[in-house]
N, C-alpha and C positions, 0 to 999 in steps of 0.2 A: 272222295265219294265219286264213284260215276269214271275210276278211269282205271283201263283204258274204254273205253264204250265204243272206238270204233275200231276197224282193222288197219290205218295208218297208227293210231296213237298204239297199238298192241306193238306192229314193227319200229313203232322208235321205242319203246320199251324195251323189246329185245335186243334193240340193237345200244342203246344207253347200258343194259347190264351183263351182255357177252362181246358187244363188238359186231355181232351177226349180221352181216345183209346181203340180203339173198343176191346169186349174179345178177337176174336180171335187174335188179335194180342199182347197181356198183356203176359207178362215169366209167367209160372208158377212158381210161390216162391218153396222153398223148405219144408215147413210148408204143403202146399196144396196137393202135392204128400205126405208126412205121413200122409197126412188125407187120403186119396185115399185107400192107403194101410190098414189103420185101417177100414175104411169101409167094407173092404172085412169081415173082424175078426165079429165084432161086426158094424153093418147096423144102420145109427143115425134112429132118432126115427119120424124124420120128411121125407113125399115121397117127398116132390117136394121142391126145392130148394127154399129159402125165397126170395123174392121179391128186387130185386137189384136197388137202386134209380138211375134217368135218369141223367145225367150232361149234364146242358142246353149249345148249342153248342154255339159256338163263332165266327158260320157265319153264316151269315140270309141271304145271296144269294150269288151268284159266277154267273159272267158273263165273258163270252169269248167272248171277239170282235176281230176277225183276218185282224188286219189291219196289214201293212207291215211296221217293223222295222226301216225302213228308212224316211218314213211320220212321223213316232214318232219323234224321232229325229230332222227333221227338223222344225215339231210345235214345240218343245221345244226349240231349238237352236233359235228359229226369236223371241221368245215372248219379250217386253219391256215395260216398267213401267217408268209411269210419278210419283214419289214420294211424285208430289204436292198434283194430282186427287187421286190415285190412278187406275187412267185409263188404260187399257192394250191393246197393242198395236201388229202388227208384220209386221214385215220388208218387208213380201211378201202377206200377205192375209188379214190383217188390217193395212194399213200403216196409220201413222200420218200424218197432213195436212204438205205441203211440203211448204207452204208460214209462216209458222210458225216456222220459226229457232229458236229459244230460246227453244220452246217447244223439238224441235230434238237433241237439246243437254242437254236436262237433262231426256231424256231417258236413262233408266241402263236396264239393261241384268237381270233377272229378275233368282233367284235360283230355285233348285228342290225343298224346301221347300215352297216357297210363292204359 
């Protein structure tokens, strides 16, 4: 819940699922500064830097919904699952039929994963 929520945690996001990171932000190697240097001496032979391939990113949208922490939490804490249906249920905003007791006890508490 809650991530990424800021603009560094969104850039290591992109960059943990494409590799992506932007120049400005890439070390300069130590390789790159003697080239820097050698360029002043003798100027390479090409003017404009050769063409740098794109790395396709590894988010195709980001949505921010500002809902309050605590409605999270409680949709997740009510939700229950019938293992028979697979039907899903919650203790306060979809309750199960209440003349169906068999059905109310083989509701289970449903994990973050499912």
């Amino acid at each position: 819940m809650d991530f990424p929520s800021t603009l560094p945690q969104a850039k290591l996001l992109e960059q943990s699922l494409s590799g992506f990171l932007p120049s400005d932000e890439r070390a300069e190697d130590e390789g790159y500064a003697k080239k820097q240097i050698a360029w002043k001496v003798a100027p390479p032979a090409y003017k404009d830097a050769p063409p740098v391939p794109l790395v396709p990113s590894g988010l195709d949208h980001i949505f921010y919904f500002d809902i309050d922490p605590k409605e999270c939490l409680r949709r997740s804490f009510g939700r229950r699952m019938n293992n028979d249906t697979g039907v899903v249920y919650h203790v306060e905003d979809h309750q199960p039929p209440l003349y169906k007791s068999p059905l109310i006890e083989r509701l289970v508490t449903m994990d973050e994963e499912e």
